[in-house]
N, C-alpha and C positions, 0 to 999 in steps of 0.2 A: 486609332483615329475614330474609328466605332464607338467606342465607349469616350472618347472626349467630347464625341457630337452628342454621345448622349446626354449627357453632363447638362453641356451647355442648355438643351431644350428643354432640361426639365429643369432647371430655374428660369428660361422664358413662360412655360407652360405654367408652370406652379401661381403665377402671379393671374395666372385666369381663373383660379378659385377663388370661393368666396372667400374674405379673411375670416379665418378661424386659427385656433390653437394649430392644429395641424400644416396649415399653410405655414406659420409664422417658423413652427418650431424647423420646419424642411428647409425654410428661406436661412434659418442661421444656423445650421447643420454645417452647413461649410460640404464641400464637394471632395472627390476622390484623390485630389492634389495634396489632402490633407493627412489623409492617412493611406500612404503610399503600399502598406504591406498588408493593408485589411481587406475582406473582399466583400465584410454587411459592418451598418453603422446602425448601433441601436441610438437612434433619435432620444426616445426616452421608455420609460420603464417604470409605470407606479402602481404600487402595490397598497389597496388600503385593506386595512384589516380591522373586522369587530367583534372584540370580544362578548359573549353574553357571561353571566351569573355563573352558568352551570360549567362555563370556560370552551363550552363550545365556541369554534368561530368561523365567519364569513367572510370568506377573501373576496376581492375584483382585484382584478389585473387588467391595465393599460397599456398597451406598448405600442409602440413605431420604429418599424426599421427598414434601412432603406438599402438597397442594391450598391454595390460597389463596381464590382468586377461580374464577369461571365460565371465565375466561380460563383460567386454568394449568390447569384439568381438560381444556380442550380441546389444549394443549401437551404434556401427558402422556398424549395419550390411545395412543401408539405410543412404543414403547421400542428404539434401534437402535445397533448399532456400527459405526461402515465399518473395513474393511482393505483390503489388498494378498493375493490368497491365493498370491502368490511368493515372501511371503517373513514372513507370518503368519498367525496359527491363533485365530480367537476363536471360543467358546461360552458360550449364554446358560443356566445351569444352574437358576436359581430365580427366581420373580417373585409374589410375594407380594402381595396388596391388602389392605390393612387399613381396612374402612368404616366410617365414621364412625355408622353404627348399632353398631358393633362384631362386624360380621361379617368370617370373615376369608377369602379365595378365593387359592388358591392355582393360578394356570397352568398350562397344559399346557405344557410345551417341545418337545412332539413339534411345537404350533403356528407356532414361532419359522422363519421364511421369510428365505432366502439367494438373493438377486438381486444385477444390478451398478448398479453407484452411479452415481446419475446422472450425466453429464459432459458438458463439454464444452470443446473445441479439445486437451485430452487423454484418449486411450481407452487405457489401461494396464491396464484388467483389475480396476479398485477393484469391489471388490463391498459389501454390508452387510449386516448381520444384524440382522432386524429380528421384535417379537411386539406385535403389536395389546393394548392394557391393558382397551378397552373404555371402557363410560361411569365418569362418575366425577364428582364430587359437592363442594365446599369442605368441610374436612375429610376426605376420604379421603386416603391414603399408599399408596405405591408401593416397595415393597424389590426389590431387583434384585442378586443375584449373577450375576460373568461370570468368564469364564477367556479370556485371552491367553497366547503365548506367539509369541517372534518380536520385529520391531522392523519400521520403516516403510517401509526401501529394500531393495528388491529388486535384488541384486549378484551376480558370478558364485563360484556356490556349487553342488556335487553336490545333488542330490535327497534326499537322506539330512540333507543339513547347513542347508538353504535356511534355517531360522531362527537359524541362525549371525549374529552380527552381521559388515559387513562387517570391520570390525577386528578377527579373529578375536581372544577371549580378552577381550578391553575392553568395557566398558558405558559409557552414559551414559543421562540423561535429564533430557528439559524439563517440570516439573513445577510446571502454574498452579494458585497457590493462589485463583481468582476465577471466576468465572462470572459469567453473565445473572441468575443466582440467590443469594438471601444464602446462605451458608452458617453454619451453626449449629457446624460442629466435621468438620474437614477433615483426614486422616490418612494418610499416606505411613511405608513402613516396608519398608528394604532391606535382604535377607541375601546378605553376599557373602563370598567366600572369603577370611581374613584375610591371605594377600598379596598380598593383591589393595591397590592404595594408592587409596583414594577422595577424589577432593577434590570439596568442594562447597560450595554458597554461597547464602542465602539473600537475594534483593533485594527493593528497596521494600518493608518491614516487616520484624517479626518473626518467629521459631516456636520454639517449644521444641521442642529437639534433644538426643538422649540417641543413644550410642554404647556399647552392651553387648558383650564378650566372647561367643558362645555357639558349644564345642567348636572347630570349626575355620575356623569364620565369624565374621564382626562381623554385628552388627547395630544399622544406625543408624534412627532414628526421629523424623522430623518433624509437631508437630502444630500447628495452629493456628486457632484459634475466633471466633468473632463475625464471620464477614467478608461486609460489606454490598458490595451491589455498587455501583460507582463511580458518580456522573452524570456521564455522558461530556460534557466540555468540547467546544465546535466546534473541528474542526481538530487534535484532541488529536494528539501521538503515538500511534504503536499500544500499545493496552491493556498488552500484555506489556513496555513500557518504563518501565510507572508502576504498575502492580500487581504484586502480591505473586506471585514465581515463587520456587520452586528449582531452581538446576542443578547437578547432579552427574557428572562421570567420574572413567573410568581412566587417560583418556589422560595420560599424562606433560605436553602441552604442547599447542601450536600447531605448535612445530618440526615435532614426529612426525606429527600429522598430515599435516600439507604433504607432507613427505616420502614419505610412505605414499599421498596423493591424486596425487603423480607418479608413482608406481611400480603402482599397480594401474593405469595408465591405462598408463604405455610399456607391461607386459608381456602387455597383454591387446592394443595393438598398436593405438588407438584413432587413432594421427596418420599412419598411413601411406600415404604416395601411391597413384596408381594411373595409367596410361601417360594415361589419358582426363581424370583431374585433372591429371594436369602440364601437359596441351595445353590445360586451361580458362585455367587460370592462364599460362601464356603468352600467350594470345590478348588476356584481362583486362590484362594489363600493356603489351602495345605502345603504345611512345609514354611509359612511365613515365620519368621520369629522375632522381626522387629517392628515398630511403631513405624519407619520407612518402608520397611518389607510390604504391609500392608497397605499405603499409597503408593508405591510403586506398582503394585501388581496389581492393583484394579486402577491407577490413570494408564497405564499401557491397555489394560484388556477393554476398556471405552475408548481409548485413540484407534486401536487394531480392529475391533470387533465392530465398531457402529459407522457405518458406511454414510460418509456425507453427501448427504441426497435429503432435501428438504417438499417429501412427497406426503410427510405428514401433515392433516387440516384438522378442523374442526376448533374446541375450544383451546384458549390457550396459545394464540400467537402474541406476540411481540414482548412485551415485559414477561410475561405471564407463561413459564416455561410449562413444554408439556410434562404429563406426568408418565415417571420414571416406567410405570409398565407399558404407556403405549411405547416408549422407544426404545424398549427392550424385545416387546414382541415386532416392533415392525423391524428391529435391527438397522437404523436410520435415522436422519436426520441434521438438521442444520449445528451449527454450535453449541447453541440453546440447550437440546437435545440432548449432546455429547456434553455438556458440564451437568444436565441436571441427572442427567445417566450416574455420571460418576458421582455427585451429591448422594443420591438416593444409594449406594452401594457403600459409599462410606460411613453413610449413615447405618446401615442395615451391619457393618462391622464394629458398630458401638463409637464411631469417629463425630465430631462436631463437623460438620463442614455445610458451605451455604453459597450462593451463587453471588457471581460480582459480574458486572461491566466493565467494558472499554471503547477503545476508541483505536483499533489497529488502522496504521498508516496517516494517522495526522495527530494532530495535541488537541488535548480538551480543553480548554478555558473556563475561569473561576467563575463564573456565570452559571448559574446553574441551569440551563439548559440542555435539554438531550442530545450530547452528541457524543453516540454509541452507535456504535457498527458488528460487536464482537460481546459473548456470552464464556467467561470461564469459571472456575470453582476455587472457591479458598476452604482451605481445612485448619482448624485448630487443634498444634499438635502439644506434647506436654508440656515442650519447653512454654507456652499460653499466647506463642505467638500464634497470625495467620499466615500461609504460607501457600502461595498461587499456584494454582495446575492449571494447565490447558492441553487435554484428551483432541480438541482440533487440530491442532499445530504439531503435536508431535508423534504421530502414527508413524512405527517404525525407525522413531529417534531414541537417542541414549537422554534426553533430557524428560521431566517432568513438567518444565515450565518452559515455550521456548525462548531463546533467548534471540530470537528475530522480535522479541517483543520490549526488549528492555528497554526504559526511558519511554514509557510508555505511559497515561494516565489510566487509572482504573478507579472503580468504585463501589465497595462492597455493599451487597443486603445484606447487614448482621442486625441482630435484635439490639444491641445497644447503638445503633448506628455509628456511621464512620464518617470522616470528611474522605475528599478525593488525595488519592495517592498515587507516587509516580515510583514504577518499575527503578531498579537498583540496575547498575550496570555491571556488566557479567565479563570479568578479568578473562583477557585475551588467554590466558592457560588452559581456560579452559575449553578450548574452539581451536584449538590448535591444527595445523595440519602441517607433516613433516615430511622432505622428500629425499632421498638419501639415494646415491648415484655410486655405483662403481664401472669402470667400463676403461677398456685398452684400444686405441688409437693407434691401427697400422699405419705404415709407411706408405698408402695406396689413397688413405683416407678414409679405410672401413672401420665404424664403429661399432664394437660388441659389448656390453654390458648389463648390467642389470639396476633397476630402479625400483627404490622401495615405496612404497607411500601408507602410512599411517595418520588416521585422523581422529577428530575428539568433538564433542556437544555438535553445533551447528556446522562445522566443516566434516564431520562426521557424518552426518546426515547430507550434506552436498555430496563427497567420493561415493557414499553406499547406494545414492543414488544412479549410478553409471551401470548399477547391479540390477537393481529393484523395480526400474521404469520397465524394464524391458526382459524379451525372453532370456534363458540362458543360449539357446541358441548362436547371440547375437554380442555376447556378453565378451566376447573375443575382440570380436569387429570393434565393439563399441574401443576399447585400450587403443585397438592400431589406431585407431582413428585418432587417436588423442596425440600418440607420436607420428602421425602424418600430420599432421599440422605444422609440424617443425622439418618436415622432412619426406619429400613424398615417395622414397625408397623404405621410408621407414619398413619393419617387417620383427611381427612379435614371435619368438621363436617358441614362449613358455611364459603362461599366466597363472599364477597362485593366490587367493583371496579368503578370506575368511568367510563364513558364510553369511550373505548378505540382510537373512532375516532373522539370523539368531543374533540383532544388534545387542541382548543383555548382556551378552556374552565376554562383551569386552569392543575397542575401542578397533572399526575398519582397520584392514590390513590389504594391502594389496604389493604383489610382488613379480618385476616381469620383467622377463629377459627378454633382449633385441637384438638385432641385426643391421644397421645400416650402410649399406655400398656407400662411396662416394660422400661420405656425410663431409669430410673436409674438405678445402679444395687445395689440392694441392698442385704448386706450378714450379717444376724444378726441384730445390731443394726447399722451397717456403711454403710452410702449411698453416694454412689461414681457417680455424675452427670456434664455437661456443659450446660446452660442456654440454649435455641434453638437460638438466635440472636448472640448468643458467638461461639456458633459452625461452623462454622456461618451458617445460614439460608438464603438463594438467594446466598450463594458466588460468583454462576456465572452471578451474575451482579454489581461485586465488581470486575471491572477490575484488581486492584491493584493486587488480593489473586490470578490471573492464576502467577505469578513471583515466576520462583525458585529461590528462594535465598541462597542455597546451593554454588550459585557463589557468592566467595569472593571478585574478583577482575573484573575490566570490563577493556580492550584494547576499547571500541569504544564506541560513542553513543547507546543510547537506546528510545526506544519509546513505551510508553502506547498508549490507544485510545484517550484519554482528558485526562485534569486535573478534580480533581475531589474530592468531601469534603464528606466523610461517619461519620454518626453519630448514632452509636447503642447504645439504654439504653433496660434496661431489668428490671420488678421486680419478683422477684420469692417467694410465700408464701410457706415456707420450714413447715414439721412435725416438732413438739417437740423439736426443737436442743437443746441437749446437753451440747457439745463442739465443737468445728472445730478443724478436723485432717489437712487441708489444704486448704487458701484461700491463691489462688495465690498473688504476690503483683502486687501495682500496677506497671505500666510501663509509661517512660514519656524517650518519644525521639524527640528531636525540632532537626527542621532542617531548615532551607530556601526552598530548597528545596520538602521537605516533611517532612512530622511529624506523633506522633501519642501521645496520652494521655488517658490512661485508666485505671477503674479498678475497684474493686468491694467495698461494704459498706454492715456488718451485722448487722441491729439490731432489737435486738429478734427473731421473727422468718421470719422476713424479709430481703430478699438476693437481692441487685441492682447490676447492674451493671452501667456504662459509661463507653462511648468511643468518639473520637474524629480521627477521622483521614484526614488529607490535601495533597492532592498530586496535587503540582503548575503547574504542565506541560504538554507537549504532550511528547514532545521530552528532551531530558536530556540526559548531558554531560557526560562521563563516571566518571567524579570527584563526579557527584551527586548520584553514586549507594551506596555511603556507608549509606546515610539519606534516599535513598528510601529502601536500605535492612532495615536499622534499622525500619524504619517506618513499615514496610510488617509483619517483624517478632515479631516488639510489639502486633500487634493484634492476629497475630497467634498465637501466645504465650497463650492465654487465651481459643485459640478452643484448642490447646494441653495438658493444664495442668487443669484436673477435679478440681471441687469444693468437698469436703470430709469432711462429720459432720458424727456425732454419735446423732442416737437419745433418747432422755428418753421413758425406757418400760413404 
């Protein structure tokens, strides 16, 4: 009722302001009636931006948003921007409250406080600018002017130039028309110098776009209204591959990029040896004898040995990889770091190799604009291909490239440059993970047996994980734990595993005998049981089984960690049977995209099972959720529906 009176007074009150844009825009905002599950309403939100010559540029930012709920007063209650101050400049120039009594209070900005951003595993210097709003009320409004100038990578540039971009003279920018919040009327509007050639592109939706002459600039203008925000599907892709973005550059292509990403890297000298690195990398290599011998053993000894911790500064952040001896001595640092570690090492064993871009956890779009999050290494081997490492991602993995990255865009620094390319996808054989079951089933309902599990590339790296996080101490508990989940008698009698950090050695292994009381229930002569590998047993390292599939239908992409091939058998030595009151049937659902084929076999007093399950992707199109539900729920099917005999007294 509270918040309805609020409602109400602050479209009485609002009409006692002067008419201005502000007034008008709050009057046809529409009230909390309208968007029932939001708790702030961005009124609107314009961004103008101007380019100079040198491609330096000057944002303002406009916005209005107004109070919904008790909730969104307490989410607005601080208004903040982060930057980089290496290589940008923001100011909070006006902040305006307009109360829903119709009072209006205007900020101090002498208030507005500059600290650094919080962080963590990298400390680069982000700082934020932030000014407390105070209490705040459903129907109160928030105006907020700010001023930027600058861009987001800090690269090697004089003191004078530091908001230069690093391509001198070129702009771009990634520009989401979405938020946590609806927005009511959303505006983007660029002045750039008219030979300047801008290409740009608006994805998932619309906006109206106008390109005006004015004097010796263009000025293009994107705007676009009504936009509610999404209900994020489980699993979705990242927001920015299904919502509404624009991206706009100068750049000519991908080619020049590439090109320019090699050449700021040779001439600032980021791959060069040093007498102390060639002796590592000789040392790393005794004993190699093949062309893979030798990238294998230095992208593991850069995944293993360079500790991700991005505590290194000075020249040389963003594009601009450090060079190969500071991150050899300091033994650290970010991705960047770890690919040009292993550059400068392949290089120093007589290898071609050069640093590339990506973009982990969303798609990069044809626009050549920067959207990169991730630094790894491509080597050219004899065969004249290039062939991608990432030292980040697989510390302590059997892969050299991981394949949580597959279908993934990337884009190399080579000297003859390259266009953008997308990650191949990586055949469920070889991510395998396999569970294999023997066990005897008293007449009391105690299960004793033993369970094997063997795994391969990324489900490799998931079971070795149960090892590796944690002490060995603990390394016990952690197994019961995995059969307490199915069973809170469970009880591991005897644990056998390969060793968790000689992964070269060959593909996890793990082996464990149990005990469970009472694991059946048995009433009379009828025992009512699921296999422990049927139940399943590890589920949480069967990516596929976290997927609710209570969703019918998908609007968007989806994405697992890998693709990925499970394959459970079980034998169970059953009492006395009887008869069978219930053996599930089998199930058999093919797909292309995923599949599954299982199911049980009695005979005498011996109960098997098999199973088969394929899942070909990382990513999948929402056309593919009906073969990966079906595939999900054929297995599942088997942990839901008990096995049921009657025994002979």
């Amino acid at each position: 009722m509270k918040q309805i009176l609020a409602l109400i007074l602050a479209f009485i009150s609002f009409d006692l302001f002067a008419s201005d844009p502000v007034k008008e825009a709050l009057l046809k905002s529409g009230d909390a009636s309208k968007y029932p599950s939001d708790n702030l309403l961005v009124v609107f939100d314009s961004t103008q931006v101007v380019v100079k010559e040198s491609g330096l540029t000057y944002v303002t930012g406009h916005s209005l948003t107004r109070v919904l709920t008790s909730k969104g007063a307490m989410d607005l209650d601080v208004v903040k921007f982060g930057y980089d101050p290496l290589s940008a400049y923001i100011r909070i120039d006006q902040v305006t409250i307009y109360k829903a009594d119709g009072t209006i209070i205007t900020l101090d900005t002498a208030s507005v406080l500059d600290y650094p951003a919080p962080a963590r595993a990298i400390y680069w210097g982000a700082r934020e600018k932030m000014i407390g709003i105070g209490h705040l009320e459903p129907g109160d409004a928030v105006e907020v002017f700010m001023f930027r100038k600058g861009f987001t990578y800090a690269l090697l540039q004089d003191e004078d130039d530091r908001y230069i971009p690093p391509m001198k003279g070129n702009f771009y920018d990634i520009v989401e028309f979405f938020g946590p919040n609806p927005i009511v009327e959303k505006v983007y509007q660029v002045t750039i110098p008219k030979d300047k050639l801008l290409q740009f592109r608006f994805y998932n939706g619309e906006a109206e776009v106008s390109a005006l002459k004015e004097g010796d600039n263009m000025q293009y203008s994107f705007t676009k209204r009504d936009i509610l925000h999404q209900k994020p599907e489980p699993r979705v892709v990242a927001q920015s591959d299904v919502a509404p973005k624009l991206l706009l550059s100068t750049s000519s292509d991908w080619f020049a990029k590439s090109t320019w990403f090699f050449s700021v890297n040779e001439d600032f000298g980021s791959f060069e040896t040093t007498p102390e690195i060639t002796a590592k990398v000789n040392e790393i290599l005794k004993g190699a004898k093949t062309e893979m011998d030798t990238v294998s053993l230095l992208t593991h000894w850069c995944a293993d040995e360079i500790r991700y911790s991005g505590i290194s500064m000075g020249e040389g952040e963003g594009f601009t990889l450090h060079k190969g001896e500071m991150t050899f001595n300091d033994r650290c640092g970010v991705c960047k770091d770890k690919a040009g570690m292993l550059i400068t090492m392949l290089r120093a064993a007589g290898m071609k190799s050069y640093p590339a871009m990506t973009m982990a956890g969303s798609r990069i779009d044809y626009i050549p604009a920067d959207q990169f999050n991730h630094c790894v290494t491509v080597v050219k081997l004899k065969d004249g291909k290039y062939h991608l490492l990432d030292p980040t991602w697989v510390p302590f993995t059997r892969e050299l490239w991981s394949s949580a990255e597959q279908q993934q865009q990337y884009l190399m620094g080579v000297p003859e440059g390259a266009d953008l390319g997308t990650t191949p996808i990586s055949a469920p054989e070889n991510h395998y993970i396999k569970i294999t079951g023997n066990s005897i089933l008293s007449a009391e309902g105690t299960l004793t047996g033993t369970v094997e599990i063997t795994a391969e590339g990324q489900s490799d790296a998931t079971v070795r994980g149960l090892f590796k996080y944690s002490r060995p101490s603990l390394w016990k508990t952690n197994v019961e734990k995995e059969l307490i989940k199915i069973h809170p008698k469970a009880h591991v009698t005897k644990i056998e595993f390969s060793d968790p950090i000689a992964y070269k050695e060959g593909p996890v292994t793990v082996k464990i005998s149990y005990m469970i009381p009472e694991y059946a229930i048995v009433s009379g002569n009828t025992v009512i049981f699921t296999p422990v590998t049927v139940a399943p047993v590890f589920k949480s390292y069967q990516g596929q089984l976290s997927f609710d599939t209570g969703l019918k239908e998908r609007q968007y992409p989806f994405r697992d960690r890998c693709s990925r091939l499970v394959e459970i058998s079980e034998t169970v030595t059953l009492p006395r049977v009887k008869n069978v009151v219930c053996l599930p049937s089998a199930e058999k659902q093919d797909g292309k995209s995923a599949s599954f084929n299982g199911g049980y076999e009695l005979i005498g007093n011996t109960l098997t099972f098999s199973g088969t399950a394929r899942f070909g992707k990382r990513v999948y199109d929402a056309s593919d959720w009906p073969e990966f539900r079906s595939a999900v729920d054929g297995q599942n099917k088997f942990a839901d529906e008990p096995v049921i005999f009657n025994m002979n007294n």
